[in-house]
N, C-alpha and C positions, 0 to 999 in steps of 0.2 A: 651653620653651613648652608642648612636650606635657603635662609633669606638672604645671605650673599649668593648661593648661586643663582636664585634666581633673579637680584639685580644684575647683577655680572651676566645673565641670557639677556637683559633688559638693554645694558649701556653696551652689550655686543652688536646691538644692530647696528650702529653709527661708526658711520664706517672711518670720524676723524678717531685720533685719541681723546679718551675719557677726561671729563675738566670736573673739579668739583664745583660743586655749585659756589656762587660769589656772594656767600651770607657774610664774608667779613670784610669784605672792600667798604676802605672809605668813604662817606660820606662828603667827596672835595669840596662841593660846592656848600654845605655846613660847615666845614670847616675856612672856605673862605669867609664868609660872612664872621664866621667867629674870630677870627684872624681881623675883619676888618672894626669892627665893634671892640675889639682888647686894645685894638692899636688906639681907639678915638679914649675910650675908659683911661687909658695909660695919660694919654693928653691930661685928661679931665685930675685924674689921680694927680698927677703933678701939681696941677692948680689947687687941690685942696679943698674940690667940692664935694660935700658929704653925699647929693645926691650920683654921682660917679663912684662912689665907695659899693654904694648900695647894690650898683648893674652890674661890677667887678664881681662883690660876692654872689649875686644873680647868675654870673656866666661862669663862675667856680662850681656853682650847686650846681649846675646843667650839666657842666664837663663830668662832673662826678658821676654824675646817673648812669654815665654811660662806663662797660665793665672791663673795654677796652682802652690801651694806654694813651692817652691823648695829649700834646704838648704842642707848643710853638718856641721858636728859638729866633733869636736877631740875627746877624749876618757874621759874627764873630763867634756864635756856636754857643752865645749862654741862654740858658732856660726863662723865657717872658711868662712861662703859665704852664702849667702840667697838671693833670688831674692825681687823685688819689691815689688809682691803682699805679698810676705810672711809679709815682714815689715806693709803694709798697714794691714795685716790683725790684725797685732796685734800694730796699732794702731799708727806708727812710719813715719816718713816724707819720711826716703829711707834704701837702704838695708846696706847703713857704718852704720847706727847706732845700727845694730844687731851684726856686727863685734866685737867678743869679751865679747860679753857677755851671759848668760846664759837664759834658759828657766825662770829661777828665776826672774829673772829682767823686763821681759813682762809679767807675767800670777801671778795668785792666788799662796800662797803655795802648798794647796790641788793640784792643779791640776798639778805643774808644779811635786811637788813630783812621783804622778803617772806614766807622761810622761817617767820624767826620770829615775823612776825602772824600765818602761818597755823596754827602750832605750840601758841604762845599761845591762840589761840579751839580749838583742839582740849583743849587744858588745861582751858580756861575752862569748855565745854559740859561735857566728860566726851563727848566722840566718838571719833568714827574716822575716820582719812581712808584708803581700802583703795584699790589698785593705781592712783593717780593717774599717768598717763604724763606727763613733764616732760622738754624739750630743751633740755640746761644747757652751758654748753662747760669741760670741764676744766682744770687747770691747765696743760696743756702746748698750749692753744687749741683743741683741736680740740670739736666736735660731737657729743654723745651725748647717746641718747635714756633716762632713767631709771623703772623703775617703783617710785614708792613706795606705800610701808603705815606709818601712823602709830598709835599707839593711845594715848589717856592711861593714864601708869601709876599704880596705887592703894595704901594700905595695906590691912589686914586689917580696918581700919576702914572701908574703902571711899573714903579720903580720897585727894585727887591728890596725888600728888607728885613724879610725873613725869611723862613722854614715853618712850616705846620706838619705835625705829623702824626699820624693814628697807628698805632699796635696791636695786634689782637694776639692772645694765648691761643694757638691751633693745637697743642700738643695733642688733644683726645684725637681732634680729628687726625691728623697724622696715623697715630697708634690704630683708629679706627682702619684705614687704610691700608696699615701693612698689613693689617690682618685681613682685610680683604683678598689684597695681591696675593697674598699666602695662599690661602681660600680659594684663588680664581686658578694661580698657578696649580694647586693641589687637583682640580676642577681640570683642568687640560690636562694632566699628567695622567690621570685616570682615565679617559674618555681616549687621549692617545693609544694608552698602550691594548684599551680592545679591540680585536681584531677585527670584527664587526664593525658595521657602519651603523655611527649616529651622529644625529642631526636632530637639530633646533630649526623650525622657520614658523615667519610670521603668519598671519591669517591670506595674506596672499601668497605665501607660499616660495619668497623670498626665503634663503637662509642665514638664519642668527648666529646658530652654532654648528660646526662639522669639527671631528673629529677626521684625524689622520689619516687612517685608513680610506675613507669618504673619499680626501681630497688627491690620494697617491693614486686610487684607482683611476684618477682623471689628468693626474700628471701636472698637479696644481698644491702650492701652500692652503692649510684653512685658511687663512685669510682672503685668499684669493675667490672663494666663494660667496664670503657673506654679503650681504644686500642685491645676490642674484639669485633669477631662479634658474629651475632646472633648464629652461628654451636657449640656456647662455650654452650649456655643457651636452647637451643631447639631441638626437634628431627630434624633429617635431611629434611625428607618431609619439615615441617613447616621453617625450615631455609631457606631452597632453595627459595621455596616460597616469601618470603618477599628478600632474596637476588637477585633473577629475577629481581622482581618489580622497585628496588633500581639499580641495573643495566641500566635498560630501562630507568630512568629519568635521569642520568648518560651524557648514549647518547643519548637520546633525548634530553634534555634539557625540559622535557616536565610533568611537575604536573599528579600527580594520585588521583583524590579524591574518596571520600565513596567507600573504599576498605573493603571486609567483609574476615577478617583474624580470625582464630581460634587457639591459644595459649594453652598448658595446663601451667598454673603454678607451683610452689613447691610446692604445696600440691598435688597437681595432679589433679584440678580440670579442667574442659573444658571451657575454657571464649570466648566468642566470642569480638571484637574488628571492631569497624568501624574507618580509617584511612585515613586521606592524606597528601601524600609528595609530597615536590617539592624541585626544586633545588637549594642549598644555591650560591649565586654569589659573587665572592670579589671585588673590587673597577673596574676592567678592565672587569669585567661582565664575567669572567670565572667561570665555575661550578668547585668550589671546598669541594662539599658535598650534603649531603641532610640532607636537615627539616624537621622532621615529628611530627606528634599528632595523637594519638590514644585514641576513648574515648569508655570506656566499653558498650558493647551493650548486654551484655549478658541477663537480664533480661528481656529489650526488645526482643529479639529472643524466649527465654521461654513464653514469653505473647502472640505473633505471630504464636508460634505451638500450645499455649493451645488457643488461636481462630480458628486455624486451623482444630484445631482436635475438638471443640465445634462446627465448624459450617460442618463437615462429620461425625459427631458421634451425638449419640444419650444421652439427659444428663445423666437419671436414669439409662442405663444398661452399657452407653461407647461401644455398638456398633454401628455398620455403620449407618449411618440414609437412608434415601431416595437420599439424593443427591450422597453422595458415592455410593449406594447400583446401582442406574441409572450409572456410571463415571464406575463402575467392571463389568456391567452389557454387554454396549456397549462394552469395552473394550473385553471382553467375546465374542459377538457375530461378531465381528471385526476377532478376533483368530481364530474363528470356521469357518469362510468362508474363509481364508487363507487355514486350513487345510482341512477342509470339514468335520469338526467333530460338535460335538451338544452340548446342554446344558439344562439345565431344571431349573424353577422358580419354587419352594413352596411355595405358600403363608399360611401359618398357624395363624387362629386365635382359641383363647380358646374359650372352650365352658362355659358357663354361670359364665362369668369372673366377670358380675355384680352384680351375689349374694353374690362376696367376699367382692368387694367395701360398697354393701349396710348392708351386715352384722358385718362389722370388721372397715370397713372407708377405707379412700386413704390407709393411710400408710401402714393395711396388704395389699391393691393390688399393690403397691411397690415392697412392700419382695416378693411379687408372683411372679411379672413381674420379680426381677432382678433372682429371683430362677429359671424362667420358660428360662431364654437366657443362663444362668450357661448349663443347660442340652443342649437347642438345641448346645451350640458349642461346650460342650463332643461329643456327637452324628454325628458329621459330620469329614470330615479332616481338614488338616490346610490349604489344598488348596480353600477349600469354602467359601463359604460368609455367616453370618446369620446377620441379617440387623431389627432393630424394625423401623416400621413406625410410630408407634404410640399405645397408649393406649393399648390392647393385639393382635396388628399385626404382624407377624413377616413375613419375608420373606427368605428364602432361595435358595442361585443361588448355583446350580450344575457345573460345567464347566470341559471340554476336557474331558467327558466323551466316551468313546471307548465300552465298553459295558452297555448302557444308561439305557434298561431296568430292570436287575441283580440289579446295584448299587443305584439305584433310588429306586427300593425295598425294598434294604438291609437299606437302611439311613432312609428313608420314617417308618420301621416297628421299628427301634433307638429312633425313635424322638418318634415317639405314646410312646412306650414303656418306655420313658426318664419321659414323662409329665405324664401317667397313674402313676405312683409311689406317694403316697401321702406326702402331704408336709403339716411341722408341722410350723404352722402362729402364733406366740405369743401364744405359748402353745395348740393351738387347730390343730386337725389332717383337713387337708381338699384334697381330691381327685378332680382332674379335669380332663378334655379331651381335643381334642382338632380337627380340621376339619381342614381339607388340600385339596387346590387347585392346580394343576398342570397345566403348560405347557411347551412346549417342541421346543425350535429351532431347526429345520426353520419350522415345521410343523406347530406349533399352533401360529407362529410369525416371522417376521425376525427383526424386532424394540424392543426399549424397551418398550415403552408405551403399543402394544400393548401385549406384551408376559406378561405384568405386569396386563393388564386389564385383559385379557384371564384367569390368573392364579386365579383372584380376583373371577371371575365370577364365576369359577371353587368349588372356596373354598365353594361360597357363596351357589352352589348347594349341597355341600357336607353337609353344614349346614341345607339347607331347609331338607336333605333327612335320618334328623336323629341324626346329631353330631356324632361325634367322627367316623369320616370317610374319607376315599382319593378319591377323583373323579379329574380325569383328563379332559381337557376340548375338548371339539367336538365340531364340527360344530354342528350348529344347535341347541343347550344348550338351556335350559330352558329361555325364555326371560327375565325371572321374576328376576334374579339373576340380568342381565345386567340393567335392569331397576331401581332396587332396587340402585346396585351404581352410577347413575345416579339421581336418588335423593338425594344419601348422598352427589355425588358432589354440586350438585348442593343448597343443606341445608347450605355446609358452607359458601355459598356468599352468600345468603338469606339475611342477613341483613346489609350489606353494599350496597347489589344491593335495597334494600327499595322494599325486594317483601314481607317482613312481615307486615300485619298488625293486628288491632284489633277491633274484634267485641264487644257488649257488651248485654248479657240477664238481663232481667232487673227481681228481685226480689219484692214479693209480699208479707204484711202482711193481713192474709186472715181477720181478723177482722174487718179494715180499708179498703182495696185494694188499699192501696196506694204502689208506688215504692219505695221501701227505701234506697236499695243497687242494684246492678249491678254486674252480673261476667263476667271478660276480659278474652275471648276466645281468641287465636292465630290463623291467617289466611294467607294460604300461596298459594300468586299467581307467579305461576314461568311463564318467558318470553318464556319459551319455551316447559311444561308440563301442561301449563295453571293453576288452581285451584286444590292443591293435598288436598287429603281428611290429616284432622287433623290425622284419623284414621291410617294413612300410614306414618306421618311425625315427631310426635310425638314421636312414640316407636322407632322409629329410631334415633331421636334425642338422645333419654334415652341411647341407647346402644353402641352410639358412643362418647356421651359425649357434645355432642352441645347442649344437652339441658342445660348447664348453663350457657354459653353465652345469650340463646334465652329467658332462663326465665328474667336473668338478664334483657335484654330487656324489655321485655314485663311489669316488675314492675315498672321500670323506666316509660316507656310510660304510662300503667296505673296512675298511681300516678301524673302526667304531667298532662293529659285530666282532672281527678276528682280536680283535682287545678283547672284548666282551666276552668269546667262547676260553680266552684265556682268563680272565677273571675267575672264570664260573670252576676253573680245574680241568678243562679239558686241554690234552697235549696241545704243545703249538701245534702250529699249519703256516704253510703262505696260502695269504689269497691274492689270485692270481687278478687285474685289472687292467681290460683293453683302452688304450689309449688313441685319438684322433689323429690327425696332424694339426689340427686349429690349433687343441688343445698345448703343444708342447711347440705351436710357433708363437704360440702368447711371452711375451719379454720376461713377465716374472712367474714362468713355470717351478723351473724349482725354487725357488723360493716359499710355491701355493703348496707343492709336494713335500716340503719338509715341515713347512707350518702345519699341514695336515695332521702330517706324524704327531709335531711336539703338541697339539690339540686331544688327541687321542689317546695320546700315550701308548701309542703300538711301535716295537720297536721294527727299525727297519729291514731290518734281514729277512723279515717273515712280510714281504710288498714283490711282489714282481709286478712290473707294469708289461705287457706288452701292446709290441709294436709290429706293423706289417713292413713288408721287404718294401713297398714304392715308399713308402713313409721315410725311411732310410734314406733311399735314393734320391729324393727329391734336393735334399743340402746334404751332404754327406757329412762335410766339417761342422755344421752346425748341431748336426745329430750327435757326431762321438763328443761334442764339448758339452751337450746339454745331458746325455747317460754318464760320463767319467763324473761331471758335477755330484749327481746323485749316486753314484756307485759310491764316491767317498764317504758319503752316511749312510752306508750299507745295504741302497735298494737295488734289489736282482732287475735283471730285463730277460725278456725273450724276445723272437721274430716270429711272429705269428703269419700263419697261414703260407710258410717258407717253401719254395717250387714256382709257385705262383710268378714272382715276381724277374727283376731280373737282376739280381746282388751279383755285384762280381765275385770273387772269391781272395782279391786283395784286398776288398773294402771288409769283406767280412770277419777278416783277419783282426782287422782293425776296431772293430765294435767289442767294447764289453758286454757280451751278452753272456749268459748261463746255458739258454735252452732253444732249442730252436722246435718249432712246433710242423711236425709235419700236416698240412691240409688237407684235410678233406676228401677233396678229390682223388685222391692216390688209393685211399682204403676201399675206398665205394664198390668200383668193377673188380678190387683184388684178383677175385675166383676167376673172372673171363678173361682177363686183360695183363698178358704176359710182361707188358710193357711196361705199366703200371706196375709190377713185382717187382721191375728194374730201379724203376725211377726210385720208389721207396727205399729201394735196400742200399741206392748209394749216397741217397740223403743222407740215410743213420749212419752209415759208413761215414762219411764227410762230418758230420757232428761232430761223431765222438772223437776222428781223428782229430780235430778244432778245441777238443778238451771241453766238447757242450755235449748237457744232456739233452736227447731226444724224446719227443713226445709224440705221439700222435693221437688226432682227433677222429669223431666222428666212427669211434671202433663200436657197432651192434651187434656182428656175430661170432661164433666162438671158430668159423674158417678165417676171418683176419686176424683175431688174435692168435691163432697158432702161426699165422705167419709172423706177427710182429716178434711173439718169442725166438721164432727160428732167425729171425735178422738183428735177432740182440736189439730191439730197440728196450730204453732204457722202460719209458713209460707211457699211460693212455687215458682217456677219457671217453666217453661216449655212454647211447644208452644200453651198450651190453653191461655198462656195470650201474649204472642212474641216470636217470634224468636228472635238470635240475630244479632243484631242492629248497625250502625254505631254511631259514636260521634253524630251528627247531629239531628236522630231520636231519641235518647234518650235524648237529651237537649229540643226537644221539647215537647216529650211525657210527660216529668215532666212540665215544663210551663203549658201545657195547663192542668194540673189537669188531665189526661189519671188515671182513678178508674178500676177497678175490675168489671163487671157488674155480 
């Protein structure tokens, strides 16, 4: 197979069809001479001259040497001379016994009929019939393929009066042959069917052989390629290109692999191609072409830029993220100390972005955010950068500013102006603002970290001083800003660094005074700010958004321990866990609160989550679909810090809730504050009549607890009975029977 296919790459370049070579054509013009010399011998023969006997048997031994069929015939079709094989072939001891007789007398009617009409019209015209191939079967049956040569034979007069004719046995070659076609066909059928592009071309770079694929991507048969090169099928750039390359292996003698080429096709589409050639060799190891395969890479390269651009862009708006926004940033300040010119960082975030999320859900703060990056990059030129970090951060780099303070201004009063325009959020109108921090290379920065904090710091004072305002940063800035992001840094590794934990207050039914439930507080000891008040790490969790990670947390580990103290033999309990609203506007909340469970293995009867009254009221429908969910696998709810807020008393009807928690605030002034003894005592009243038990918080002395018993309320918390507690002291305070005194 290898040396047919590589003749068959060989007789592919010609662009006629394939001839074999002409090693068994007649000899005419020998055979005329012989033809004329037999005719003078015949003369002589007649006469009866010894020496004419002699140049007869002369030109009989000559005929013979030769191993093809050789004969001449008179005009009536009988045999004047025939060599040996001819006799043998048609079955005979030697060539006198062909002397004199006819095609008739050796062969079938049928066939010898044929012969000799076609022998006759050769006679008839004065032609020639030169290497006709004919498949005749011998006398001993079998199958072979013959090549003939015929010519009418002449006198000196030019007159016919005969036939001369030569024979050759081709059958090998034939047999050779189909096994070839077989070969060459087997040879295309393979090379078709892969998908992949390959090709054969010669040292200039013409092509021998193309496969299918090759030629479909050009809108072309393989045929239609060979003996052209690529200048016929491609722009000139792109031709050159791959013609360099095909040169260099040429003379080097030297293989190219994973070549990244760019083709357009006949549609005019842009494909990319990964390639290699090398150089085809013939038996003597001369480069006589090159090999190549090309396999479409095109979609891989579209998956490589949309990574590319997924991991410098931002998903929800498709602008720059943080990494790109850092990569133009340096690149920026790099520029500016070549020239000696400046640049400026805005960091912009909106102001109270989280009363869209908590009033509308993610999805309107979505349409906010992608609407709120729409405007900043009206707003700015196309030389800027507007960059989101995240959740409603954005960033804007200034750069090759020449008059810094004017344009900084002029963009700075665009943007305000861009976001103050109210925007219409799934039919409802909502207005926002937004705080901007500034800083300014090389003054406020020559790095990017730090022109990036500076800016942050900046915004973050613009925020404390009001919203919807520009403050550039100075030395010397409020510390309170730089500290603040310094906890947000430092909140987000908070719980892979294990500085979150939990405490636990333990719950009192004032009837009994025993402990029944518990609430998981969140406590955060950082390595390097020491113990930050909940009060400071909480609402900053809420407003950056880490509070869903951390409640996640904290349920999880809750629900863990109250497993755990029941493992160990100590009575149930619920433990009680305050929930966000990020938290339970996430799409697959219960779904995280039941997996919780079946993770744990804490059954759910013993889980109250609570919720506060605006939490509620924010989606009302969305709230009772998202607690009935959970209530079906047993988890209780409360309303935390209930008074506060402003629940109707028909929605509340409508919540399944257990417990309602009275706030804080109500217990505090008890002793001075008449009004406050009102408000409490028609809470519990309102509870119980609702068929919930009441709780109140924040109870320290034994004057509000005699009041809470005199107003029936159900139950209490606070540190007149504990503070809260680690795992440890509350698995023992329960053991030992620890009562109410």
């Amino acid at each position: 197979m290898d040396k047919a296919i590589k003749k068959v790459l060989k007789e592919s370049a010609k662009r006629d069809e394939w001839q074999p070579p002409d090693r068994y054509a007649a000899p005419i013009s020998q055979l005329l001479t012989a033809h004329e010399n037999a005719h003078q011998d015949l003369d002589r023969l007649n006469a009866g001259a010894e020496p004419v006997i002699s140049e007869a048997k002369l030109l009989n031994t000559i005929i013979n040497q030769i191993s093809d069929l050789v004969y001449a015939k008179d005009t009536d079709g009988y045999f004047l001379v025939g060599s040996d094989a001819l006799a043998r072939y048609y079955g005979l001891e030697s060539a006198q016994e062909l002397i004199g007789k006819t095609i008739f007398d050796v062969r079938g009617a049928a066939e010898a009929k044929r012969i000799t009409a076609r022998e006759q019209a050769i006679m008839a015209g004065g032609d020639s019939l030169i290497n006709m191939e004919e498949e005749l079967i011998d006398t001993n049956g079998v199958s072979k393929w013959i090549q003939i040569s015929k010519v009418a034979m002449k006198d000196e007069n030019g007159k016919i009066i005969g036939l001369i004719g030569m024979a050759g046995d081709i059958t090998e070659r034939k047999n050779n042959e189909r096994i070839l076609d077989a070969e060459r066909q087997l040879f295309r059928a393979l090379i078709d069917q892969v998908p992949d592009y390959l090709f054969v071309k010669d040292t200039e770079s013409a092509f021998v052989v193309a496969n299918r694929a090759l030629a479909a991507d050009l809108g072309l048969e393989p045929a239609e390629l060979i003996g052209k090169t690529d200048f016929a099928f491609h722009r000139e750039k792109i031709a050159s290109k791959f013609y360099g390359d095909e040169q260099e292996i040429v003379h080097t003698g030297k293989a190219l692999f994973d070549l990244e080429e760019m083709v357009i096709d006949y549609s005019g589409a842009e494909k990319w191609f990964s390639a290699s050639k090398a150089p085809l060799l013939d038996d003597d190891n001369q480069i006589i072409g090159i090999v190549g395969v090309c396999r479409d890479i095109t979609q891989h390269k579209k998956n490589a830029e949309r990574i590319h651009f997924m991991a410098m862009h931002d998903a929800l708006t498709h602008l720059p993220n943080r990494t790109l926004l850092v990569e133009r940033l340096e690149q920026g300040i790099a520029q500016a100390e070549q020239s000696q010119g400046r640049l400026t960082v805005l960091f912009i975030d909106l102001d109270n972005f989280k009363n869209v999320n908590d009033s509308l859900g993610h999805n309107a703060g979505d349409i906010l955010i992608k609407a709120v990056a729409d405007r900043l990059t009206s707003s700015v030129r196309s030389s800027d950068t507007v960059a989101r970090l995240g959740g409603d951060e954005f960033v804007i780099l200034l750069a090759d500013e020449d008059k810094l303070a004017s344009d900084v201004g002029m963009i700075i009063e665009r943007v305000r102006a861009a976001i103050a325009k109210p925007f219409i959020i799934e039919g409802q109108q909502f207005s926002v603002t937004c705080s901007i921090g500034g800083a300014a290379f090389p003054k406020d920065g020559t790095d990017s970290t730090t022109l990036l904090m500076n800016a942050d710091i900046a915004m973050y004072q613009a925020k404390g001083s009001g919203r919807d305002s520009i403050v550039f940063y100075t030395q010397g800035m409020d510390d309170a800003s730089r500290e603040q992001r310094m906890l947000l840094e430092g909140l987000k590794s908070a719980i892979a660094n294990d500085e979150i934990s939990l405490v636990y207050q333990p719950q009192v039914e004032l009837e009994t005074g025993e402990i029944f439930a518990v609430e998981a507080l969140a406590r955060w000891h950082n390595f390097e700010l020491g113990h930050v008040s909940p009060a400071k790490f909480i609402p900053l969790a809420e407003d950056s958004g880490l509070i869903v990670p951390i409640g996640d947390w904290v349920l999880q580990e809750a629900c863990r321990q109250n497993k755990a103290w029941q493992d160990a033999g100590m009575k149930p309990i619920t433990v009680c866990v305050n929930v966000s609203t990020r938290q339970i506007r996430e799409p697959d909340w219960v779904q995280r609160v039941a997996e919780i469970l079946r993770e744990t293995g804490m059954d759910a009867q013993y889980l109250e989550l609570e919720i506060t009254e605006s939490m509620l009221m924010s989606d009302v429908e969305q709230a009772i679909n998202m607690m009935r969910a959970l209530r079906e696998i047993g988890v209780n709810f409360a309303i935390d810090d209930f008074g506060t807020g402003y629940s109707s008393l028909s929605a509340l009807k409508s919540y399944p809730v257990t417990r309602l928690k009275l706030d804080r605030s109500f217990i505090t002034d008890l002793e001075n504050n008449n009004d406050e003894k009102h408000i409490a005592e028609a809470i519990i009243s309102l509870g119980q009549k609702l068929d919930m038990r009441v709780i109140a918080e924040g109870v320290e002395t034994d004057e509000q607890l005699d009041f809470l018993r005199e107003a029936h309320c159900d139950e209490f918390q606070g540190f007149h009975f504990s503070k809260p507690v680690g795992p440890a002291v509350v698995a023992e305070m329960i053991s030992n029977h620890v009562l109410l005194k």
